[in-house]
C-alpha positions, 0 to 999 in steps of 0.5 A, a space after each residue: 669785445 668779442 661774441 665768441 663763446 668758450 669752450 672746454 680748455 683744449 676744447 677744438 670745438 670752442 669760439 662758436 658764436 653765441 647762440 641767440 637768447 633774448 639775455 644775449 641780444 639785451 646785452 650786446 657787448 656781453 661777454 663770451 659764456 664759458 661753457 666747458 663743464 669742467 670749468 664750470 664745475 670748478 665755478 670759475 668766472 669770466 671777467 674780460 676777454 678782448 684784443 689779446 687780453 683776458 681776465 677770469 676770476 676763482 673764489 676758493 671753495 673746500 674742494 679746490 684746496 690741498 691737504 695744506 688748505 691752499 689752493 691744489 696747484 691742478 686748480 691753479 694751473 687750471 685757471 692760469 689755463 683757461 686765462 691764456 686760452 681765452 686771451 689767445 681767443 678773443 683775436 681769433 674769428 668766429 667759429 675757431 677755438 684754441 687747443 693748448 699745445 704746451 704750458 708752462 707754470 712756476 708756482 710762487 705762493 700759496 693761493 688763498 681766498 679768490 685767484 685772479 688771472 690776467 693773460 696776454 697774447 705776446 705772439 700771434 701767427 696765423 695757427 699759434 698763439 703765445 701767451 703769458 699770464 700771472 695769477 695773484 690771490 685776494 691779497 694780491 700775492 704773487 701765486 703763479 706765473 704761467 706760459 703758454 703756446 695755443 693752436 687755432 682750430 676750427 670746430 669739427 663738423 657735427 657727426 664726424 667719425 671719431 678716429 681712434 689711435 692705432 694701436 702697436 701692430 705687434 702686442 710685445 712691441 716694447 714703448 719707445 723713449 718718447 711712450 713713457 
């Protein structure tokens, strides 16, 4: 088991390790802390994160439901992203996180009552991560497949400038193909 906590999906500044509280040094094989509050709002629980796998479980609340009173496949694709993500993390060191670099979800069924998802690292390099999941519901119904490329990156340094992007030098300049 890992002592890395968690940070925000695509967060770089996850993977720390945990700071020392008198909870965390009773329970030393305890498992890393999500503490994105995006992820935390959305109430989603850590079941196991070690050597290359992870498991992190939703129970479905009114407000992660669609107009169909199912799951919103935002929360699904959610979750299935913070199981690859936390997969791809429990190989890295301390103080590297992930960012996700391209993911990939095929939606089965329906998602109801509690979603699980399992995921596995399938390739590591030494800055990438591909990983593959799944996400089944309470009834163990096959809700979602999902794909995943992470990179490895250290957290920045506290204080450091925030670059902003550089915008068009000339205003009228048309997007291109790729600028949507």
């Amino acid at each position: 088991m890992t002592d890395l906590q968690k940070g925000g999906v695509g967060d770089p500044g996850a993977g720390q390790p945990a700071a020392a509280s008198p909870a965390a040094a009773a329970a030393p094989n305890a498992l890393p802390v999500l503490e994105s509050p995006f992820v935390d709002h959305l109430g989603v629980q850590l079941v196991s994160a070690a050597d290359g796998a992870s498991e992190v479980a939703l129970p479905l609340a009114p407000g992660h439901l669609n107009t169909w009173a199912v799951a919103h496949g935002g929360v699904t694709m959610t979750l299935a992203d913070v199981a690859l993500a936390m997969a791809a993390r429990s190989l890295a060191g301390d103080g590297v996180g992930v960012v996700t670099v391209e993911m990939k979800v095929n939606f089965m069924q329906p998602g109801r009552g509690e979603l699980r998802a399992t995921a596995r690292v399938l390739h590591r390099s030494t800055t990438m991560a591909y990983c593959e999941g799944e996400i089944r519901d309470s009834e163990g119904h096959f809700v979602a497949k999902a794909l995943g490329t992470f990179k490895y990156m250290r957290r920045l340094a506290v204080g450091r400038e925030v670059t902003h992007q550089r915008l068009r030098s000339d205003p009228a300049a048309k997007p291109g193909p790729s600028d949507g």
